[in-house]
C-alpha positions as CSV (number, residue, x, y, z in Angstrom):
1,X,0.0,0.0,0.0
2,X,3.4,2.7,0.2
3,X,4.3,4.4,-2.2
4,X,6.6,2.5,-4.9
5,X,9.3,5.0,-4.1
6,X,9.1,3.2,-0.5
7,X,9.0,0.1,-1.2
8,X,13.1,-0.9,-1.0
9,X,13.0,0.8,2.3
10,X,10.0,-1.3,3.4
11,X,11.4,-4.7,2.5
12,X,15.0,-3.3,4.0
13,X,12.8,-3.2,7.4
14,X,10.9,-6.7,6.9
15,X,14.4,-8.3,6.4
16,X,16.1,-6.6,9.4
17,X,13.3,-7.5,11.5
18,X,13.0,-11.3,10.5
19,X,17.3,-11.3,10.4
20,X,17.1,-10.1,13.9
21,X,14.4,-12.4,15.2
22,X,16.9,-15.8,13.2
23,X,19.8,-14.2,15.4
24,X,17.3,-14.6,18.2
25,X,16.5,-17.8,17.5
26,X,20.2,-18.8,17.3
27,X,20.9,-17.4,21.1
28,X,18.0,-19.3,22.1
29,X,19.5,-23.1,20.5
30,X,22.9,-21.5,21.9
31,X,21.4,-21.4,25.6
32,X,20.1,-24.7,24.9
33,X,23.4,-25.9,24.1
34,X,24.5,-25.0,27.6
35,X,22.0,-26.0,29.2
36,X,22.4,-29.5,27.8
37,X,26.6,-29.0,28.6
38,X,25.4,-27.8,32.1
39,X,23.5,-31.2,33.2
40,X,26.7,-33.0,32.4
41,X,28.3,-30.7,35.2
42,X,28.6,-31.7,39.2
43,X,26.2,-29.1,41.3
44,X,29.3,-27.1,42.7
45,X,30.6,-26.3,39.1
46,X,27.0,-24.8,37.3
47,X,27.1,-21.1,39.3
48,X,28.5,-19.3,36.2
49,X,24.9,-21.3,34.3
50,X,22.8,-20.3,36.7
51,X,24.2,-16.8,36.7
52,X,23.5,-16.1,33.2
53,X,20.0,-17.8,33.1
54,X,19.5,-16.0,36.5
55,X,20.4,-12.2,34.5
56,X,18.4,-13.6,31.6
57,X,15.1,-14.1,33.4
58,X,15.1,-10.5,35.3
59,X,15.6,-9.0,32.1
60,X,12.6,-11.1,30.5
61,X,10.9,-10.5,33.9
62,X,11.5,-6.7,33.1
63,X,10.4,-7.0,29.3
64,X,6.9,-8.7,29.9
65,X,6.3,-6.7,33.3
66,X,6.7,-3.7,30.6
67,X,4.2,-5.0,28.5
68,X,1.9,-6.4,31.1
69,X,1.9,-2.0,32.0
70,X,3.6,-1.9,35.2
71,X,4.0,2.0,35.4
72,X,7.4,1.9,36.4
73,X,8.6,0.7,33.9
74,X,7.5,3.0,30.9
75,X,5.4,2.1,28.1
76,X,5.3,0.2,25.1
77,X,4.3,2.0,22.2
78,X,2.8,-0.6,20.1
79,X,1.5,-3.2,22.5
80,X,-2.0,-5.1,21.6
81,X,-4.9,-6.4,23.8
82,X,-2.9,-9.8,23.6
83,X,0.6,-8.9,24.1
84,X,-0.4,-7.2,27.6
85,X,-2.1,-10.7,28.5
86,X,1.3,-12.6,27.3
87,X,2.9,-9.8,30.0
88,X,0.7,-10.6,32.7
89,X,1.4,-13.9,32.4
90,X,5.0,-14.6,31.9
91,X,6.4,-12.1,34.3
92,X,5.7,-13.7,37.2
93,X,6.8,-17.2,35.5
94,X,10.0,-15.4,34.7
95,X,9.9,-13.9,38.1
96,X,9.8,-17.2,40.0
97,X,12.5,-18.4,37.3
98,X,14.9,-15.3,38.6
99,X,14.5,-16.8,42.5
100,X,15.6,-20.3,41.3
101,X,18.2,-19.7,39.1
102,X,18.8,-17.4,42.1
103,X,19.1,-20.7,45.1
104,X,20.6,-22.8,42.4
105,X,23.2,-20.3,42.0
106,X,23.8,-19.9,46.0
107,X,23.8,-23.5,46.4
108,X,26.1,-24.8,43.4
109,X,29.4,-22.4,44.8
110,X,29.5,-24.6,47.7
């Protein structure tokens, strides 16, 4: 529906988004990866795991918090009917994810 001059800048945006959300993806089979590495670890030696899925779930905590509307926490701009129910939903999943990761961290450095 643009204008054909805006066309090339339109499908520059499509592809950056969907190259962005492959990247995404690839951090997400990465973490997996680790994950996987991690169970093959004794208890005392998976703090540094739990550390980084610890920071990883406050800041999804955070992000779905934002779009759930938690004032604090500004406002985002294009957020649907649907994607403030996802919010309200996963941050307190993610939330009781951060206080695991959280005693699994205290308790694997012994």
């Amino acid at each position: 529906a643009a204008p054909k001059d805006k066309h090339p800048a339109g499908a520059d945006y499509v592809f950056l988004m969907l190259f962005e959300q492959r990247q995404g993806a690839l951090a997400f089979l990465a973490v997996a990866a680790g994950v996987l590495y991690g169970l093959t670890l004794p208890l005392a030696e998976r703090h540094a795991l739990h550390f980084v899925f610890g920071i990883m779930a406050v800041l999804f905590t955070l992000v779905n918090a934002n779009h759930a509307g938690v004032p604090a926490l500004g406002q985002h701009p294009k957020i649907s009917k649907n994607g403030r129910h996802v919010g309200i939903v996963f941050a307190p999943f993610w939330a009781v994810v951060v206080v695991l990761n959280g005693l699994a961290f205290a308790a694997s450095e012994g």
